[in-house]
C-alpha positions as CSV (number, residue, x, y, z in Angstrom):
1,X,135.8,99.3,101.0
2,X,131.8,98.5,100.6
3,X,131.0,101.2,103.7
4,X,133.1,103.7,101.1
5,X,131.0,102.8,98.1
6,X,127.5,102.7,99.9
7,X,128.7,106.1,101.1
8,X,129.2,107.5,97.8
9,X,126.4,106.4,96.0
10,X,124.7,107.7,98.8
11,X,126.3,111.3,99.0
12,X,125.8,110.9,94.8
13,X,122.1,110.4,95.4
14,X,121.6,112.7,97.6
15,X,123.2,115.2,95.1
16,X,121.5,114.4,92.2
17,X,118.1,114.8,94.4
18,X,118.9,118.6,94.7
19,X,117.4,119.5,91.3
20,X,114.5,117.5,91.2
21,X,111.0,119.1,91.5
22,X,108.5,118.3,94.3
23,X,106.4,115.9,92.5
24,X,109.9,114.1,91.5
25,X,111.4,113.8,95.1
26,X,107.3,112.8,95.9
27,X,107.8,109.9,93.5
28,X,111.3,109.3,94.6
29,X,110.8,109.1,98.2
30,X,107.6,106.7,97.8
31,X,109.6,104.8,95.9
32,X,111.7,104.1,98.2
33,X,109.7,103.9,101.5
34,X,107.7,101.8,99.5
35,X,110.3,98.9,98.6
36,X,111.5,99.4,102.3
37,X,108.2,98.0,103.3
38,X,107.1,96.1,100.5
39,X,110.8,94.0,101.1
40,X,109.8,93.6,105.1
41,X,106.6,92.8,104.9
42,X,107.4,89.8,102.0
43,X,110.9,89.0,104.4
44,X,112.7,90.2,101.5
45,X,111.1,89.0,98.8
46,X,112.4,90.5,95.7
47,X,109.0,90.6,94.2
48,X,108.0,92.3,97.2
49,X,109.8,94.9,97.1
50,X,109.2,95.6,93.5
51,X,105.8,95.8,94.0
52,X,106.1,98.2,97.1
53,X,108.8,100.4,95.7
54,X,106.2,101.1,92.1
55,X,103.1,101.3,94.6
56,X,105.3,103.7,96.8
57,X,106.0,105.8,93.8
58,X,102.4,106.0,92.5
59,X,101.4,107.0,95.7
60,X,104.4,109.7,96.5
61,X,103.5,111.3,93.3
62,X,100.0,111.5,93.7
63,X,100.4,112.9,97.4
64,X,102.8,115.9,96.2
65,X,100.7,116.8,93.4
């Protein structure tokens, strides 16, 4: 049952990243390579990955400017 639900949200993610513009899926993509590495490098610190995901973000969307 929880491999179905990750599955959908990620198929409904994925979806919902279809009408996004460049900058957007830049910010989106920072995001979330950011809280990736944010969360290993603190060992999983939520705080951590916070940190990562917004500095991610800020630097995905400046990149795709």
């Amino acid at each position: 049952m929880k491999k179905l639900i990750i599955i959908t949200a990620s198929l409904l993610t994925i979806l919902s990243l279809t009408a996004c513009t460049n900058r957007e899926l830049g910010t989106a993509g920072g995001a979330a390579l950011g809280g990736v590495v944010g969360n290993g490098l603190t060992g999983g610190s939520t705080a951590g990955t916070i940190v990562g995901a917004v500095g991610g973000g800020y630097i995905g969307n400046q990149l795709s400017r």
